[in-house]
Backbone bond lengths (Angstrom), bond angles and torsions (degrees), N, CA, C in turn:
res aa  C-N    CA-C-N  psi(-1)  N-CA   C-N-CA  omega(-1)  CA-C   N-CA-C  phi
1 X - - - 1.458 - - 1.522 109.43 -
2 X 1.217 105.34 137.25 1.629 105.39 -178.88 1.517 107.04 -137.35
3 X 1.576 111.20 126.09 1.484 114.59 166.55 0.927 132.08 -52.14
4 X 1.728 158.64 103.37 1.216 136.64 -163.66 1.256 109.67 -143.72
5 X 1.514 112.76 72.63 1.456 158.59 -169.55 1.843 105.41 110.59
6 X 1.616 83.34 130.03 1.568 97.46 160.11 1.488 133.59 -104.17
7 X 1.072 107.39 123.16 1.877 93.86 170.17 1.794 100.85 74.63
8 X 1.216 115.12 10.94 1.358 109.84 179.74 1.513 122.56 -69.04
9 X 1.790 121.56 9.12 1.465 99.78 173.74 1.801 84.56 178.27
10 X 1.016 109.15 171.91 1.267 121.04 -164.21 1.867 106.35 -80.51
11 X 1.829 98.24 -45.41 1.196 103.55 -150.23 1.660 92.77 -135.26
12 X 1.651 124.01 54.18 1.382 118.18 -173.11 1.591 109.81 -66.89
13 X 1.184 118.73 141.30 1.572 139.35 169.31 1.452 143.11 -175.54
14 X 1.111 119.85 141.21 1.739 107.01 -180.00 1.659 103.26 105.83
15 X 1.673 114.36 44.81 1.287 110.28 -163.75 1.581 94.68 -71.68
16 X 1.172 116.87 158.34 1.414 117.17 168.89 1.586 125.35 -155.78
17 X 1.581 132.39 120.97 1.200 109.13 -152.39 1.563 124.45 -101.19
18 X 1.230 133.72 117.42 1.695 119.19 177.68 1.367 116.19 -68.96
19 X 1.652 132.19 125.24 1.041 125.06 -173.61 1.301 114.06 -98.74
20 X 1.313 105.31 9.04 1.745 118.15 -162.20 1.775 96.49 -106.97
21 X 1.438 105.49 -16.05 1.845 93.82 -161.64 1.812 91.30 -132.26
22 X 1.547 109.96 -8.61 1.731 102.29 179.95 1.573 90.58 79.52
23 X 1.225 159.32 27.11 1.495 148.55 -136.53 2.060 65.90 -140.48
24 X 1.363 97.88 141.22 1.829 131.14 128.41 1.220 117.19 -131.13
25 X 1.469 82.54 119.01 1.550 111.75 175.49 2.042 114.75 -85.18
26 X 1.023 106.58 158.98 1.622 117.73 177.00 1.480 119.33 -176.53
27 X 1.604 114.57 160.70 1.485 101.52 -167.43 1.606 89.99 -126.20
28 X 1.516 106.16 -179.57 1.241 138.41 174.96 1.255 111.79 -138.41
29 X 1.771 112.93 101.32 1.243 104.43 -170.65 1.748 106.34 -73.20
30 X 1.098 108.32 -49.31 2.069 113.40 -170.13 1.392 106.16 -54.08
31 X 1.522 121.70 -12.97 1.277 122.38 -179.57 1.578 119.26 -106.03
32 X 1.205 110.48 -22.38 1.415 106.05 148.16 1.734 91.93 101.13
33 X 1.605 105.96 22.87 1.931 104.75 -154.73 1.927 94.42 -130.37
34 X 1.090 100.67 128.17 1.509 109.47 152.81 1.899 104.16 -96.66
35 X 1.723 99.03 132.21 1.612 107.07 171.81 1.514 99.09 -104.25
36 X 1.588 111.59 157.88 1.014 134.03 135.09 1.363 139.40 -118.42
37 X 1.179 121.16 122.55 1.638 121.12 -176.46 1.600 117.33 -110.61
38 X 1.606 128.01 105.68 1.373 135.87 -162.30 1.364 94.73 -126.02
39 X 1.757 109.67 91.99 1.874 107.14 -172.15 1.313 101.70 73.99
40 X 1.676 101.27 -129.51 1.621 108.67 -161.45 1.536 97.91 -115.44
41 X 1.379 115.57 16.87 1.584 111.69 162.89 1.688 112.66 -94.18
42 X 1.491 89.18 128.89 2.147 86.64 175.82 1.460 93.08 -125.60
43 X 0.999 113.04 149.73 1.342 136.49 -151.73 1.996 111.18 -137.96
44 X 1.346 126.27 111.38 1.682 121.34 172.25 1.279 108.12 -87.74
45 X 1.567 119.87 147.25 1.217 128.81 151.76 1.317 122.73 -114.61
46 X 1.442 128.51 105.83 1.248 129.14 -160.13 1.715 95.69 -81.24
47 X 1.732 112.03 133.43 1.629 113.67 175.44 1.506 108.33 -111.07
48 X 0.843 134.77 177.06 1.622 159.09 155.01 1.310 117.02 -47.09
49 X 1.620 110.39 -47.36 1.235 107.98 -166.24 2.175 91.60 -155.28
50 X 1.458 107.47 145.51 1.079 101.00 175.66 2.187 143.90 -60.80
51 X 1.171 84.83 116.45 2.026 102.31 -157.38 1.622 93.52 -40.91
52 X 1.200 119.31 134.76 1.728 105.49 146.50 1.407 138.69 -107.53
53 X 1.533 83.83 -14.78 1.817 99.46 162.39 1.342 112.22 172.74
54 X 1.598 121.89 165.99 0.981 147.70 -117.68 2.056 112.47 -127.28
55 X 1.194 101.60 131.70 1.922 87.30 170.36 1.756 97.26 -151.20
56 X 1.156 114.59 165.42 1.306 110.68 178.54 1.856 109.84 -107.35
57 X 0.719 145.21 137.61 1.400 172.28 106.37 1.862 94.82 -4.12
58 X 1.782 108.50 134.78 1.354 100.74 -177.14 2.073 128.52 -82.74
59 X 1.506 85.98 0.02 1.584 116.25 170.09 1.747 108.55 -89.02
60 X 1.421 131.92 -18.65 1.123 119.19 173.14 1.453 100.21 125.95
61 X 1.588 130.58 -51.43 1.241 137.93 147.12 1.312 111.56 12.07
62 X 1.322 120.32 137.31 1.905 126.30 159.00 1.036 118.93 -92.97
63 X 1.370 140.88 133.07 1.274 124.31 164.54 2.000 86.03 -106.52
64 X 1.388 89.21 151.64 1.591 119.64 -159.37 1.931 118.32 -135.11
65 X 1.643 90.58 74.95 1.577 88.71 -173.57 2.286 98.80 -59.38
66 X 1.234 108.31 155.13 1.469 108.59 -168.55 1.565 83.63 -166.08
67 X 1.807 101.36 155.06 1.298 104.56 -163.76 1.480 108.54 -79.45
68 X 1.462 139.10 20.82 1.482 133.87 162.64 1.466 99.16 -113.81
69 X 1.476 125.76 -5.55 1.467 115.79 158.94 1.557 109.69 149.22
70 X 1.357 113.83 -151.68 1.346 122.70 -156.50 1.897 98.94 -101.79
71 X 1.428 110.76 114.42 1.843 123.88 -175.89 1.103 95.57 -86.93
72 X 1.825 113.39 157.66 1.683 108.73 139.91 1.686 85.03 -104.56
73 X 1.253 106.42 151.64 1.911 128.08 156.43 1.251 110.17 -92.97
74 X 1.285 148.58 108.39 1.187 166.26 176.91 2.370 95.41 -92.43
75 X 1.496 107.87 73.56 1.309 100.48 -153.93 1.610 96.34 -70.06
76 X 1.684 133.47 -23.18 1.271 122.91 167.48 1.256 125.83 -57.02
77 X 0.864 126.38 -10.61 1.950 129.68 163.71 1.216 109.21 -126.07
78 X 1.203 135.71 -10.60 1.703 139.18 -173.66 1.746 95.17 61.14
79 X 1.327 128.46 38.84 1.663 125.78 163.57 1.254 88.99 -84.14
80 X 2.003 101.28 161.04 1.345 100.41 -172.39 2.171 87.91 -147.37
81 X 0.986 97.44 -179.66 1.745 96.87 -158.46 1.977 96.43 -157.07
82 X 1.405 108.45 95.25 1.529 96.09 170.60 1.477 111.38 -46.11
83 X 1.111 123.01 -161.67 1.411 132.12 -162.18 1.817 101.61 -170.00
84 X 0.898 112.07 -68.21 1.670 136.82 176.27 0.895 135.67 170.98
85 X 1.459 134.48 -171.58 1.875 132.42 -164.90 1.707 81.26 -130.55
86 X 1.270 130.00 149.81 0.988 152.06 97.12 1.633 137.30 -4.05
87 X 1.312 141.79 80.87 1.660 104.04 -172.79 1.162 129.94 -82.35
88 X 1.295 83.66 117.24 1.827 103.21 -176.54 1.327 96.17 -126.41
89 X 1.126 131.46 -176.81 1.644 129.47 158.68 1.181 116.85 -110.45
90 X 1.610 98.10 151.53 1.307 108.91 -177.74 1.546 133.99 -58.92
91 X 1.277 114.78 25.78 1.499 111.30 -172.05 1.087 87.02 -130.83
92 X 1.712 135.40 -3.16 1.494 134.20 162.32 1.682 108.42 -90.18
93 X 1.429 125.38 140.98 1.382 123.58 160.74 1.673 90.48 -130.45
94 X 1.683 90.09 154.70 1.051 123.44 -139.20 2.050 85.22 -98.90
95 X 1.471 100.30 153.53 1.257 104.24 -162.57 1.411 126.93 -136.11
96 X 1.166 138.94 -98.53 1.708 135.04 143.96 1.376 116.40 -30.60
97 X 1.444 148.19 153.99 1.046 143.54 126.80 1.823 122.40 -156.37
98 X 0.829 107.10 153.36 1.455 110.63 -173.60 1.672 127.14 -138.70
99 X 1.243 123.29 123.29 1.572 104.68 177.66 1.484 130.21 -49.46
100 X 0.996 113.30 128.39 1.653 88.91 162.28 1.311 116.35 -103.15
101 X 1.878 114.59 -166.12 1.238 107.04 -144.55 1.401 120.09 -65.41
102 X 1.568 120.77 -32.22 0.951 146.34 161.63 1.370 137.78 -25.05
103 X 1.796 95.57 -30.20 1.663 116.88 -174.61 1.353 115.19 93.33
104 X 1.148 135.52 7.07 1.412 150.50 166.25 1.620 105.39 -79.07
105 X 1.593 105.50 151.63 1.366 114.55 -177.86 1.185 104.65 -115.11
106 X 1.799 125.10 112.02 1.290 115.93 -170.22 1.729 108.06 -98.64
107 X 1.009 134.20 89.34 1.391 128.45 178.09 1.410 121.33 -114.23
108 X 1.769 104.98 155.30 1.469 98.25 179.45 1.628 112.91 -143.96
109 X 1.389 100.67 173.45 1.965 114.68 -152.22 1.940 84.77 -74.85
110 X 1.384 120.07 153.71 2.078 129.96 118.09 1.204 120.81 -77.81
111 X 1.832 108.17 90.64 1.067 111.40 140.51 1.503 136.54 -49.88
112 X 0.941 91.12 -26.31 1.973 107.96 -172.05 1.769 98.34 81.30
113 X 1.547 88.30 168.75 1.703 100.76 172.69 1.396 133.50 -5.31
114 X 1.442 161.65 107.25 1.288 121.31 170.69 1.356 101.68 86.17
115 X 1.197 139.24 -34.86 1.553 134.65 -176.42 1.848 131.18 -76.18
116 X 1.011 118.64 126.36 1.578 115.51 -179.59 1.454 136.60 -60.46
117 X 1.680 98.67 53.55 1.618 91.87 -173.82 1.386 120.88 -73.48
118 X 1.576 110.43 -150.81 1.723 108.67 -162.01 1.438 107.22 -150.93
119 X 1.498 124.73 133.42 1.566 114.20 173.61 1.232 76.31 -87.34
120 X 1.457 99.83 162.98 1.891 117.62 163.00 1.420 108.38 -145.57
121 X 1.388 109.07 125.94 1.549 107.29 160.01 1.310 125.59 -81.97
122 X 1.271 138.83 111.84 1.414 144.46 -170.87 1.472 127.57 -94.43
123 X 1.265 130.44 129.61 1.668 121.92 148.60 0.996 114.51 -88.72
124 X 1.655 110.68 -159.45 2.182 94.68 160.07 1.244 92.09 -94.65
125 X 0.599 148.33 74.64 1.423 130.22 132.54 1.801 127.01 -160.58
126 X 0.756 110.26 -15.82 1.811 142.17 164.61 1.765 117.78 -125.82
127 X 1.124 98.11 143.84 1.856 113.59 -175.46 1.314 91.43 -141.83
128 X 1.577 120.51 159.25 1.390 147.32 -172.15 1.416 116.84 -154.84
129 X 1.539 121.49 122.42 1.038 123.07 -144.16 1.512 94.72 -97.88
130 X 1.386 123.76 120.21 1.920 110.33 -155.52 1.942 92.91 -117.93
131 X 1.309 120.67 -7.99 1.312 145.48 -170.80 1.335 153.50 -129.50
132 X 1.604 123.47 71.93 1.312 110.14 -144.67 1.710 113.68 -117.66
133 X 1.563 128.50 177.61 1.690 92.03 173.75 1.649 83.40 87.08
134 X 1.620 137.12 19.35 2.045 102.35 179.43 1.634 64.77 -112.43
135 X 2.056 81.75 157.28 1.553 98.10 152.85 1.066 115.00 -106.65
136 X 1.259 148.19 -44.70 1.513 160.64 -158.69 1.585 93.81 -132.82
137 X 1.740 133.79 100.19 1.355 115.72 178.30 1.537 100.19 -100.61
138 X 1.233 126.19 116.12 1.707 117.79 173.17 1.725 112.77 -123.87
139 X 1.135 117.40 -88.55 1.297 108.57 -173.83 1.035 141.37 -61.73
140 X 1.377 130.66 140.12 1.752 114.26 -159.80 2.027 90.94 -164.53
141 X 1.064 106.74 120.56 1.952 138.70 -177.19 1.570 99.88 -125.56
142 X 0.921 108.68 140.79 1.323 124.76 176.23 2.018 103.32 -121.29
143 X 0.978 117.71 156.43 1.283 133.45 -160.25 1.814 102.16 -94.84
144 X 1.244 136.74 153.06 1.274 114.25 -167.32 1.686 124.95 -82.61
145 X 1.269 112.45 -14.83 1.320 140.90 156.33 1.321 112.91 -68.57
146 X 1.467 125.60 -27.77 1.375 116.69 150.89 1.660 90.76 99.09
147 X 1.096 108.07 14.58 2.043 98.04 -164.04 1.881 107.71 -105.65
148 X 1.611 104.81 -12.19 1.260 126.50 170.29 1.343 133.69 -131.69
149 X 1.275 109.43 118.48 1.598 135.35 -175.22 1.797 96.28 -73.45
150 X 0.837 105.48 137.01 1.890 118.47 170.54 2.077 105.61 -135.81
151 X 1.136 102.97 118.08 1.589 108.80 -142.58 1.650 97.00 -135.36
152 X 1.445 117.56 120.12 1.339 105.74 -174.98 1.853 96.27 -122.87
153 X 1.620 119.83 134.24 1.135 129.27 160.34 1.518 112.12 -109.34
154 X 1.550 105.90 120.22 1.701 102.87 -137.73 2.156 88.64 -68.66
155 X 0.983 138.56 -64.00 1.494 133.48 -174.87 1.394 104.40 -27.65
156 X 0.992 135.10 -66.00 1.197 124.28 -173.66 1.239 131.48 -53.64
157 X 1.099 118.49 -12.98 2.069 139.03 156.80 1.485 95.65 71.37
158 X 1.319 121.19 39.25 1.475 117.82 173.08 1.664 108.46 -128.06
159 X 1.321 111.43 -179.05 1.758 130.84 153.67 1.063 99.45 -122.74
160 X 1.128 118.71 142.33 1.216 148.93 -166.22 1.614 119.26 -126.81
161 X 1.389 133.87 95.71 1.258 128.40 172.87 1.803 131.91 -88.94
162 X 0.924 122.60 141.52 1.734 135.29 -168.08 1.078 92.55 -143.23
163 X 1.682 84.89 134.96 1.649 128.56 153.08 1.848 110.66 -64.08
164 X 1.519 92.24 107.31 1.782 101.04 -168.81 1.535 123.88 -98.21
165 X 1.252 127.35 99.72 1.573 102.60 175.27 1.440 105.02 -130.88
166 X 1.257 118.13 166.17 1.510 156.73 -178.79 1.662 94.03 -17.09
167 X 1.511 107.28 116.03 1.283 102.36 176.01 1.539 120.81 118.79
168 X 1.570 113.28 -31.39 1.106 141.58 -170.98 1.547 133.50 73.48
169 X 1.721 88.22 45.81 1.487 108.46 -164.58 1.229 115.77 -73.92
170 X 0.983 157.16 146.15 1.710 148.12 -163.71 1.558 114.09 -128.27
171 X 0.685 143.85 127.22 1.828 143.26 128.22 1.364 124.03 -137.44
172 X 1.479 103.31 -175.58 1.755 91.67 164.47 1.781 93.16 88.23
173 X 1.060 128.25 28.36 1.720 120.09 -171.63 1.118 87.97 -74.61
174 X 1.662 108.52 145.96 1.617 119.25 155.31 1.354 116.16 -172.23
175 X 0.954 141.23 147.18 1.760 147.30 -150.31 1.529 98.45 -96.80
176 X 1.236 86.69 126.14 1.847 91.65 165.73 1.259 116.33 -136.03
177 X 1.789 117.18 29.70 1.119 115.89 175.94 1.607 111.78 -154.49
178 X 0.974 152.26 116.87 1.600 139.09 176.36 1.682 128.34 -130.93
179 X 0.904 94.65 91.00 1.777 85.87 178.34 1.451 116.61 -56.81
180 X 1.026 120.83 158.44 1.707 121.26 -162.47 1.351 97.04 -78.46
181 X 1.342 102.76 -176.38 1.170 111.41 -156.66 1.676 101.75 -113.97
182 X 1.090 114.03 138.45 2.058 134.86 -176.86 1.834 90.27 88.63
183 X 1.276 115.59 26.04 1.780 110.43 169.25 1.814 104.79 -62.14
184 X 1.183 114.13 149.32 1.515 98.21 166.32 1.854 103.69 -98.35
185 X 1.646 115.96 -7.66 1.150 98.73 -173.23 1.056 118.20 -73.59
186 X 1.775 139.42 177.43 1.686 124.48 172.13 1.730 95.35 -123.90
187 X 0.949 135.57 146.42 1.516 119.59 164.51 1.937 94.88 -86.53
188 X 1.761 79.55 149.77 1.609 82.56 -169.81 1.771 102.05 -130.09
189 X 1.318 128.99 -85.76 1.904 133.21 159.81 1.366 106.26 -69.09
190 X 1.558 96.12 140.59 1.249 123.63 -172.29 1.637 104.27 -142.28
191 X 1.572 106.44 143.29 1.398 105.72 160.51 1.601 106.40 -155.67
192 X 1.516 118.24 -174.97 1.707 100.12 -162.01 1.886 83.45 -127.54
193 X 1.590 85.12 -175.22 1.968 74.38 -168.75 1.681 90.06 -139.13
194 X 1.033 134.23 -157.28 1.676 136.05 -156.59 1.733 110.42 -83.65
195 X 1.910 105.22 -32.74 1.060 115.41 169.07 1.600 139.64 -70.08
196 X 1.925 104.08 4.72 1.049 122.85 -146.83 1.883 121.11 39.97
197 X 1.030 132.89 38.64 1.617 136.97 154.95 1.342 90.04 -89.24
198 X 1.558 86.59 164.18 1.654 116.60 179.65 1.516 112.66 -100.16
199 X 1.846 127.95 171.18 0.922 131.26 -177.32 1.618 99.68 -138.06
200 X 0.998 133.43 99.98 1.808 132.12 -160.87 1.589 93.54 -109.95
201 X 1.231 116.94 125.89 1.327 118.55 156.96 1.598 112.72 -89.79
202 X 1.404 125.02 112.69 1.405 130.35 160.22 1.864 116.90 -58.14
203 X 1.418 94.24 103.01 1.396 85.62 161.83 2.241 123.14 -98.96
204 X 1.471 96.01 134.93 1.506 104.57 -170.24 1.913 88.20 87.43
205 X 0.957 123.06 8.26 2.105 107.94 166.55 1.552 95.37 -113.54
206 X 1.728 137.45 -41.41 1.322 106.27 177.01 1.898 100.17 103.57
207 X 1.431 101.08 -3.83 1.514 116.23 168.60 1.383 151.24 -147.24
208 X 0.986 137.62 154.91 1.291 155.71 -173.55 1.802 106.95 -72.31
209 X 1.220 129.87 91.01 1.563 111.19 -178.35 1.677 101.89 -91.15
210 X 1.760 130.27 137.19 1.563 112.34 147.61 1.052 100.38 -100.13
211 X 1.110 115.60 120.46 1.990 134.16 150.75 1.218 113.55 -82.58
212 X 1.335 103.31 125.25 2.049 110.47 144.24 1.364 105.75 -56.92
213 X 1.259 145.51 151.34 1.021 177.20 106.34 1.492 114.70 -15.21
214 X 1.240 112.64 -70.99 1.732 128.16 -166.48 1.217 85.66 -68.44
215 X 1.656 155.41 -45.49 1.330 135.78 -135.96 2.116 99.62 -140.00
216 X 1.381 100.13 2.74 1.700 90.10 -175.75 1.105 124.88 80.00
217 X 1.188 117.71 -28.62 1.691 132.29 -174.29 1.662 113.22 -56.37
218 X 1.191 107.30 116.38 1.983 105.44 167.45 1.473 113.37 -81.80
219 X 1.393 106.09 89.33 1.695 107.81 171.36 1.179 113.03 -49.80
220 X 1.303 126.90 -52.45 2.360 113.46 -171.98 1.828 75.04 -143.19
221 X 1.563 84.46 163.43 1.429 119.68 -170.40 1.741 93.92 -138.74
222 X 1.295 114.71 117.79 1.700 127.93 165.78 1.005 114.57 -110.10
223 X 1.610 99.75 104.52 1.698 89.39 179.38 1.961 90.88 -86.83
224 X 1.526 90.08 145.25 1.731 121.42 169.79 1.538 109.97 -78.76
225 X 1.370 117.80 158.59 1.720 115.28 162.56 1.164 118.80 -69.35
226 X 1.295 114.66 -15.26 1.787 119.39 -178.85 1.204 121.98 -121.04
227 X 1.206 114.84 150.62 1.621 112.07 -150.62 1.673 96.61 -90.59
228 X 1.368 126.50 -14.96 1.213 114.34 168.34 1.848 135.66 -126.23
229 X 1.548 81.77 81.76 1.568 100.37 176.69 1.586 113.70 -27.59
230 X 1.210 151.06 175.65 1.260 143.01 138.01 1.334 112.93 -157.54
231 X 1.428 130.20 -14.07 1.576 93.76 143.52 1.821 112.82 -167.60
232 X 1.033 139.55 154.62 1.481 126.18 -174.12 1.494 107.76 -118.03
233 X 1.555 100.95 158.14 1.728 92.65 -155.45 1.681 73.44 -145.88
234 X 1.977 145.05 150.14 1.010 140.53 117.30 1.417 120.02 -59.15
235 X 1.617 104.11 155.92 1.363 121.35 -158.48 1.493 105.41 -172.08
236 X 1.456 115.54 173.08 1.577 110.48 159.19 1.783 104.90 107.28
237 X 0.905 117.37 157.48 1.951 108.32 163.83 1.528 97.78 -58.10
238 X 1.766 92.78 137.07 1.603 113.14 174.79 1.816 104.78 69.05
239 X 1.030 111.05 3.89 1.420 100.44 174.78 1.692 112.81 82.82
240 X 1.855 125.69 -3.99 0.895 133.02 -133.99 1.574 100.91 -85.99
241 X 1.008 110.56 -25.65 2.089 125.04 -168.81 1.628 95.37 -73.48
242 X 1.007 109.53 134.51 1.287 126.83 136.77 1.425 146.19 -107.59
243 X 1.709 101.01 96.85 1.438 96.36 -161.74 1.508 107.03 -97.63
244 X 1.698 120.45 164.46 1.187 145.55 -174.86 1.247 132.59 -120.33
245 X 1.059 125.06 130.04 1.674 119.75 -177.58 1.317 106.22 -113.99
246 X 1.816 101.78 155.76 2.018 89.87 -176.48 1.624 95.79 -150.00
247 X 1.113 99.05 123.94 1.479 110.85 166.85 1.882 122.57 -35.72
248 X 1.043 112.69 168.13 1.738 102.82 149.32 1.429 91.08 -117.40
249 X 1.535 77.16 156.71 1.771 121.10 179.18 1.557 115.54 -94.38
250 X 1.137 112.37 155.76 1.605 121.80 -173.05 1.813 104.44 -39.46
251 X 1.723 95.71 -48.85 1.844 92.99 177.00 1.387 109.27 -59.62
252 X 1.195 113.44 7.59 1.768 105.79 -174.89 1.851 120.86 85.54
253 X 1.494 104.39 -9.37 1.761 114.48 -178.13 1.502 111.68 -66.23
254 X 0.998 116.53 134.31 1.348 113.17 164.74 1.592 118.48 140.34
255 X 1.504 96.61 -154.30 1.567 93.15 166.76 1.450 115.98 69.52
256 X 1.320 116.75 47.61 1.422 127.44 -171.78 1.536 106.08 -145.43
257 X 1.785 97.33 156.87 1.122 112.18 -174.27 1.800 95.90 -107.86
258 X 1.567 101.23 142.06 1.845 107.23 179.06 1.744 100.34 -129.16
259 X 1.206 98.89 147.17 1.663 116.08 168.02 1.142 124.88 -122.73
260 X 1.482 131.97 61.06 1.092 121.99 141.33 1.654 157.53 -45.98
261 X 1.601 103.84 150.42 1.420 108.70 -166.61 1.458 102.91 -111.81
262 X 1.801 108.69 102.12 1.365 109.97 -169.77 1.206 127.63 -94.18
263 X 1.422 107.94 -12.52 1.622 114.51 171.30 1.535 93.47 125.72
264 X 1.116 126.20 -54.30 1.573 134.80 -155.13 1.937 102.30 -108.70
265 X 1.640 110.16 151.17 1.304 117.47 172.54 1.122 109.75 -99.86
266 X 1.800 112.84 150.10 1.156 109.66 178.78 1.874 120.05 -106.34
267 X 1.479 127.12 177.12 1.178 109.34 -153.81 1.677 107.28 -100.13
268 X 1.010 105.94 158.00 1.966 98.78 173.74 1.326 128.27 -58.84
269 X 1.333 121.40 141.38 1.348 131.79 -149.43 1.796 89.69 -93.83
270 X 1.081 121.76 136.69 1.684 98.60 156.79 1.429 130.33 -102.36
271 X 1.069 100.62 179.72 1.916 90.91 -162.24 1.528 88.62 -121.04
272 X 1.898 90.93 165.03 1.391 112.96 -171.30 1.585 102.18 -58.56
273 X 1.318 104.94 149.65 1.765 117.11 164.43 1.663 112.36 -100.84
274 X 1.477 112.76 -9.94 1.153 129.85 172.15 1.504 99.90 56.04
């Protein structure tokens, strides 16, 4: 495991990798900053409103869900271009999201605890609310066939798998993952790797879980230096790195980016069709 930035942000997440520029990208929502790291250049993008995650555009472009709505990042000049809001309300900002295969941006609001957030499937210019009932919506893997959604709402201490098609149609819910019950950890970022298993970052557990999927089973457990993982993304030539982002913790620790070498590659992300 290798650190490769320390302490770089309060609230790192939403790693995401360009295979076209060598660039990992990630945000900081409390800081109001999209990073980029290409080698040993890191790079800020100051936003409007705090990022919650990240997709690439098939020109190189970011699209940048942020809590007043959906950005493009133009990262060669740092210009930036609303797109639209979502309706969600404004006391929700918007958090995880990921394309699916399709070219759609599926992202969703923190309500917090008890609260009525929303998955939404997005273009630029229209969103559709396909998800309702989340409190915390963060992790979201798609299956490599693209036919299954794997969907984590961090309170509920589960993964959650759906029957997925074109559009961001949903059914078929059913749990294929549960941490016991009085855990303090939550699983929070998720991404899937060539074998279809999962990669769950525990936030408040201090680890990295890979799960099978089909059977529940946690094949390896990584514990991280920081107690709050938040989310893992592949990257690197061949897809082979697995990098990590980590919050800080009440002691103030954290907030780092990790690159691990896990044995296994992970699969291509797809980018917006806008």
């Amino acid at each position: 495991m290798k650190c490769l930035l320390h302490a770089a942000g309060d609230l790192l997440e939403g790693p995401l990798w360009d295979d076209k520029t060598g660039t990992l990208y990630f945000v900081d929502y409390p800081e109001n900053t999209v990073h980029a790291l290409t080698g040993d250049r890191h790079r800020l993008y100051r936003l409007p409103s705090g990022p919650g995650s990240l997709a690439l555009f098939e020109d190189g472009t970011l699209l940048v869900a942020t809590k007043k709505g959906l950005l493009r990042l133009y990262p060669q000049s740092g210009a930036m271009q609303f797109l639209h809001r979502p309706q969600a309300p404004l006391t929700q900002h918007f958090n995880d999201g990921k394309c699916d295969p399709f070219g759609n941006f599926l992202v969703g609001t923190n309500a917090g605890q008890g609260g009525q957030g929303t998955l939404f499937c997005a273009t630029s210019f229209a969103s559709r609310a396909i998800l309702g009932g989340v409190q915390i919506s963060n992790g979201i893997a798609f299956s490599a066939d693209g036919q299954t959604l794997y969907y984590i709402d961090s309170p509920l201490r589960t993964i959650d798998a759906f029957t997925y098609r074109q559009g961001g149609h949903l059914s078929n819910r059913r749990t294929v993952f549960s941490l016991p019950q009085g855990a303090e950890a939550v699983p929070d970022g998720q991404c899937i790797d060539e074998n279809g298993n999962l990669w769950v970052a525990l936030w408040d557990g201090g680890e990295v879980l890979h799960i099978n999927p089909s059977t529940g089973q946690v094949l390896h457990r990584i514990a991280m230096p920081d107690t709050r993982p938040t989310c893992a993304a592949f990257g690197g030539p061949g897809l082979a790195t697995l990098f990590v982002t980590t919050a800080r913790d009440e002691a103030g620790l954290g907030g780092s980016l990790y690159a691990l070498d896990v044995g296994v590659c992970g699969l291509p992300v797809p980018r917006f069709a806008g």
